[in-house]
C-alpha positions as CSV (number, residue, x, y, z in Angstrom):
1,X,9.3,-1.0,34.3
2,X,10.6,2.8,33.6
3,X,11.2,3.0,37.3
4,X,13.6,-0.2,37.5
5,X,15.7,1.2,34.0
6,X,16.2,5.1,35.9
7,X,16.9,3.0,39.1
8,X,19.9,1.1,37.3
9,X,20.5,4.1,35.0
10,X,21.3,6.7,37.7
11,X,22.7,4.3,40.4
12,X,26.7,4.0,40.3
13,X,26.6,1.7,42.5
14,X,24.4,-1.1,40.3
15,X,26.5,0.3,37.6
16,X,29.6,-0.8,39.6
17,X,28.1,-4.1,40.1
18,X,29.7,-6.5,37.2
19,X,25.8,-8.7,37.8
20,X,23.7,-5.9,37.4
21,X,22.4,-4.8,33.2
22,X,22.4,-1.1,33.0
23,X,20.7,0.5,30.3
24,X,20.8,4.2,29.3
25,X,18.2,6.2,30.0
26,X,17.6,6.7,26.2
27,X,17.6,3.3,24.6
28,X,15.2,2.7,27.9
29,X,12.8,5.5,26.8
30,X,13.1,4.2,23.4
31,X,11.9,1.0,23.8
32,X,9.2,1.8,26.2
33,X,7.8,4.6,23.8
34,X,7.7,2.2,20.8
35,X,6.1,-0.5,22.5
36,X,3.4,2.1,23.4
37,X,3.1,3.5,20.0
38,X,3.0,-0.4,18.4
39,X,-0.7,-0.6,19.2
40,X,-2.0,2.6,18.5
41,X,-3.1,2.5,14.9
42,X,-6.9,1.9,15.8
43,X,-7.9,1.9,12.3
44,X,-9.3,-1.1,10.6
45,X,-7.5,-0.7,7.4
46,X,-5.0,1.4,5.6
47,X,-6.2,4.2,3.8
48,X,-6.3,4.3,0.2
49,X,-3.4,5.5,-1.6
50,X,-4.2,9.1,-3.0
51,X,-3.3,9.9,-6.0
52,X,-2.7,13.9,-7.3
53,X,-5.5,14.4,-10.3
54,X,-7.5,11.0,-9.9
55,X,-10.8,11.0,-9.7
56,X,-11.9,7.3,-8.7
57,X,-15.6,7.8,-9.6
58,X,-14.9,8.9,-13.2
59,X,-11.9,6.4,-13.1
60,X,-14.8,3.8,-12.6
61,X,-16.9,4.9,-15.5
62,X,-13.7,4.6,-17.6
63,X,-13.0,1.1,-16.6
64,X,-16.5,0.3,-18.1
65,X,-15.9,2.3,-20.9
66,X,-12.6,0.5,-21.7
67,X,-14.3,-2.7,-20.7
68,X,-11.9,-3.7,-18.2
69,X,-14.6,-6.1,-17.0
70,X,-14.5,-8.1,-19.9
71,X,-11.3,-9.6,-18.9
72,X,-11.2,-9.5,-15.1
73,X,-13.6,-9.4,-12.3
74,X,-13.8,-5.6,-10.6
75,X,-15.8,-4.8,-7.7
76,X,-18.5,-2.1,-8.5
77,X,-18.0,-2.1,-12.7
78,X,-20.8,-3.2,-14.4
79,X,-20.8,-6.6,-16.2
80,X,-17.3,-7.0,-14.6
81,X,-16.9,-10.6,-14.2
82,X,-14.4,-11.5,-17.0
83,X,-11.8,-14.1,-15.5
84,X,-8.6,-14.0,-18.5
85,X,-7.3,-11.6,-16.2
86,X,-6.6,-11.3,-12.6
87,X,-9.6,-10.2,-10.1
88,X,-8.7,-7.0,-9.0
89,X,-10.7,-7.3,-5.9
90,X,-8.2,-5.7,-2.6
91,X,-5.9,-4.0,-6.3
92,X,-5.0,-1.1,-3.2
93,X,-3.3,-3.6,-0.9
94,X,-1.3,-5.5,-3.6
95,X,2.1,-4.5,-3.8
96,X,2.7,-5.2,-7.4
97,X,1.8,-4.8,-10.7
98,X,1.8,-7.4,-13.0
99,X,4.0,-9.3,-10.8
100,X,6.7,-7.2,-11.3
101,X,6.2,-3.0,-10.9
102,X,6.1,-1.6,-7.5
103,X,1.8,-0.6,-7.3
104,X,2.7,2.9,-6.8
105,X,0.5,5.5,-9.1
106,X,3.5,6.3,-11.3
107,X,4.1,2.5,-12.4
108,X,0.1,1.8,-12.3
109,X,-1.1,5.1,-14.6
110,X,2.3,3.8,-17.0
111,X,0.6,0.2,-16.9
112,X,-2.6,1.1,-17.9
113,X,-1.5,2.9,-20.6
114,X,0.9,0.7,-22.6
115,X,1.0,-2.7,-20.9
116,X,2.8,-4.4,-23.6
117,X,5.9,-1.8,-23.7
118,X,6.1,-2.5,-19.6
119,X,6.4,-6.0,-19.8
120,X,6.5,-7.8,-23.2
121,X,4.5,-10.8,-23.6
122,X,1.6,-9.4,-21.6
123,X,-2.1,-10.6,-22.9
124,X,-2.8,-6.9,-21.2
125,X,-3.6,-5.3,-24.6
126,X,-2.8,-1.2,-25.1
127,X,-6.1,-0.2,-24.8
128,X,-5.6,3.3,-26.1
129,X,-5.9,4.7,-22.4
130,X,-4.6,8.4,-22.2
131,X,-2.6,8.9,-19.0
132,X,-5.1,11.3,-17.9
133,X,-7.4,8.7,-18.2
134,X,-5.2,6.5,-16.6
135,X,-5.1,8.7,-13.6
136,X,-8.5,8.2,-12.8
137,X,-8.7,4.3,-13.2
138,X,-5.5,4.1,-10.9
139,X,-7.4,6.5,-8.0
140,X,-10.6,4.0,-8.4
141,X,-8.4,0.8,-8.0
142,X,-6.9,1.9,-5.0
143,X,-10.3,2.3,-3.5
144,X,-10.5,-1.4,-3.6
145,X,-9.2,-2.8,-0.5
C-alpha cells in the first residue's frame, strides 16, 4: 500500500492525469503509521490513575474507618455491602463523580471531604475526612477497575 501512495506521489505523470488520486507523501505516512500504532496497546486494561501522596492501602483502611461500606458496596472493605449509595465497583474507570465532577483526584479528594458544599442536596454526608485522608481513599478507589 506505501508503495502504490510514493508511486502516485513522485509520478508527474499520474499527477498530470485528471483520473488519478494523488496523495502527499506525508498525509500517506500518516495514515499508514496510525493505523499501525491503533492496535498496539496490548494491555488488558488502563492503568490506574496515580495520584501524588496516596496511599491506596491505608486509603482502604480509612474507608472502613469512615465506614464507607455502610452506605455502598466496595470491593475489598470489610462489611462493605451497604446499597443507599452507589457501588463503587470499576470507581477508576468512571468518568464522573457524583454525576457531575470530572473523576480526576483534585475533584475526588474535594468530594470526599465536603460532599454537601460540591453538590447541595447530596445524602453524601461530610464525614469529617481530612484532605490528606482524602488522598488516600481517592488512590484506593482508583485501584478498582
Amino acid at each position: 500500500m506505501i508503495a502504490n501512495f510514493l508511486v502516485l506521489y513522485r509520478s508527474k505523470s499520474l499527477s498530470q492525469d485528471r483520473n488519478v488520486r494523488v496523495f502527499p507523501l506525508p498525509i500517506a505516512v500518516a495514515a499508514v503509521l496510525c493505523t499501525a500504532l491503533a492496535g498496539c496497546d496490548n494491555r488488558a486494561e488502563p492503568l490506574p490513575l496515580a495520584l501524588a501522596g496516596g496511599d491506596a492501602a491505608l486509603g482502604k483502611r480509612l474507608m472502613e474507618q469512615y465506614q464507607c461500606g455502610a452506605c455502598h458496596a466496595i470491593p475489598g472493605v470489610g462489611a462493605a455491602t451497604g446499597s443507599a449509595g452507589p457501588p463503587l465497583d470499576k470507581f477508576g474507570r468512571r468518568s464522573y463523580i457524583a454525576g457531575r465532577f470530572p473523576n480526576l483526584p483534585g475533584p475526588l479528594a474535594d468530594w470526599l471531604v465536603d460532599p454537601p458544599a460540591m453538590k447541595p442536596g447530596t445524602t453524601m454526608p461530610n464525614a469529617g475526612v481530612s484532605k490528606a485522608e482524602a488522598r488516600h481513599m481517592a488512590a484506593y478507589l482508583y485501584t478498582l477497575r
